[in-house]
C-alpha positions in Angstrom: 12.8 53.0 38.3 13.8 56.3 37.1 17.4 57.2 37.7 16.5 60.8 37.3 14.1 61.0 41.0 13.9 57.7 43.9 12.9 57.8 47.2 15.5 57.8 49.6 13.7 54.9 51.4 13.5 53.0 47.9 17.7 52.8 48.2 19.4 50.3 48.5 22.0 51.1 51.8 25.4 50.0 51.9 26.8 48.8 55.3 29.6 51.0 55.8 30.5 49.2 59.1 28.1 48.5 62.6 25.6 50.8 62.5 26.4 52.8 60.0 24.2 52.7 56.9 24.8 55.0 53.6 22.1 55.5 50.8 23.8 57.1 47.9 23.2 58.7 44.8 26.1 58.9 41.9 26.0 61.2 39.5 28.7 61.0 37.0 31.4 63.0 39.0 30.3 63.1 42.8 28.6 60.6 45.5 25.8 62.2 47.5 25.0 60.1 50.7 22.7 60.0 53.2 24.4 58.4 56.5 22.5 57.1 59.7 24.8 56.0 62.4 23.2 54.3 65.4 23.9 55.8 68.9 26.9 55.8 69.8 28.5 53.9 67.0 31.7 55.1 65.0 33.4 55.7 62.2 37.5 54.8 63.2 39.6 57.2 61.8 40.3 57.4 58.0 40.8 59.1 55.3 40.2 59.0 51.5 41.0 60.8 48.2 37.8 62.3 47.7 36.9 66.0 49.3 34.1 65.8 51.8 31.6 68.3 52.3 28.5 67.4 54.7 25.9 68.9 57.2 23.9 67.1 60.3 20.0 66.8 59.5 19.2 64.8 62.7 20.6 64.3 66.2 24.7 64.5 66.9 28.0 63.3 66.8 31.5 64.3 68.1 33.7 64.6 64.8 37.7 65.0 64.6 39.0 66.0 61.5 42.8 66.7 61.1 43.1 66.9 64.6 40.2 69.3 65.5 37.5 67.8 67.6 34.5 68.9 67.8 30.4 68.3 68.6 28.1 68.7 66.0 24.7 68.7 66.0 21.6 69.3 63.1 22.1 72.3 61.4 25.9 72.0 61.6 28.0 71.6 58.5 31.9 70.5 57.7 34.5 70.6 55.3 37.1 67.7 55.1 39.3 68.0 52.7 40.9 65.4 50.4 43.4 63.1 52.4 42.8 64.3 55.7 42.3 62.4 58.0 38.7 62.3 60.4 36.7 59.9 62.5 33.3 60.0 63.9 31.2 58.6 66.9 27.2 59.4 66.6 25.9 61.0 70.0 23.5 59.3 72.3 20.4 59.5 70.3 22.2 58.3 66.7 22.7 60.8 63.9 21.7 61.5 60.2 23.8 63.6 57.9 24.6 64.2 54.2 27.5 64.1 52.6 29.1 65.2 49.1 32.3 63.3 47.7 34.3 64.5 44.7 35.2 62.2 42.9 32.7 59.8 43.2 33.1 57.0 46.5 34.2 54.6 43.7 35.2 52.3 46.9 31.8 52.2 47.9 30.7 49.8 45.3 32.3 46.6 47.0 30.7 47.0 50.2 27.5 45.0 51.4 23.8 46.0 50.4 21.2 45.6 52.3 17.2 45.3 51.0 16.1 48.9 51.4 14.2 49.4 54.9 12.6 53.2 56.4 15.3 55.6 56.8 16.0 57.3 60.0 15.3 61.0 58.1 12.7 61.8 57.2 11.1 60.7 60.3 
């Protein structure tokens, strides 16, 4: 398989925790991620070295990040950046977005894979 073009739904998703599913591309410096979180699952609060840039491609979630709070929906983007900290819970019909980490999500690599299966996006 090339590691130049693959199919999103030809990746290989890590379980970031309960339905929350990442399918990620490295590139030599930075992580790009495509993230489906069920409805209503979340992401506890956390935070991490890496600066985080992402946008919403389908459905919602309400995100805090260093204390703002907000609901964000596709079409929506957000900056986090490094060390602060943010948590996430995906709205009632579940939620797709992508996200950019510098440096690469290095952290990543331990986590459980799962056999690829049909992303949420494209639907």
């Amino acid at each position: 398989m090339s590691k130049t073009f693959r199919p999103l739904a030809g990746l290989r998703p890590y379980r970031l925790r309960d339905g929350v599913t990442a399918r990620v591309v490295n590139g030599e410096r930075m992580t790009l991620a495509v993230v489906d979180l069920e409805p209503g699952s979340a992401v506890p609060e956390h935070h991490h070295e890496n600066e985080q840039l992402g946008f919403i491609l389908r459905g919602s979630m309400t995100f805090t990040i260093g204390g703002e709070k907000r609901e964000i929906r596709a079409g929506d983007t957000y900056t986090i950046p490094s060390n602060v900290p943010h948590d996430a819970v995906a709205g009632p019909d579940g939620c797709t977005a992508v996200d950019a980490f510098a440096p690469i999500r290095a952290d990543w690599e331990n986590l459980e894979r799962t056999d690829p299966f049909p992303p949420h996006w494209p639907g």
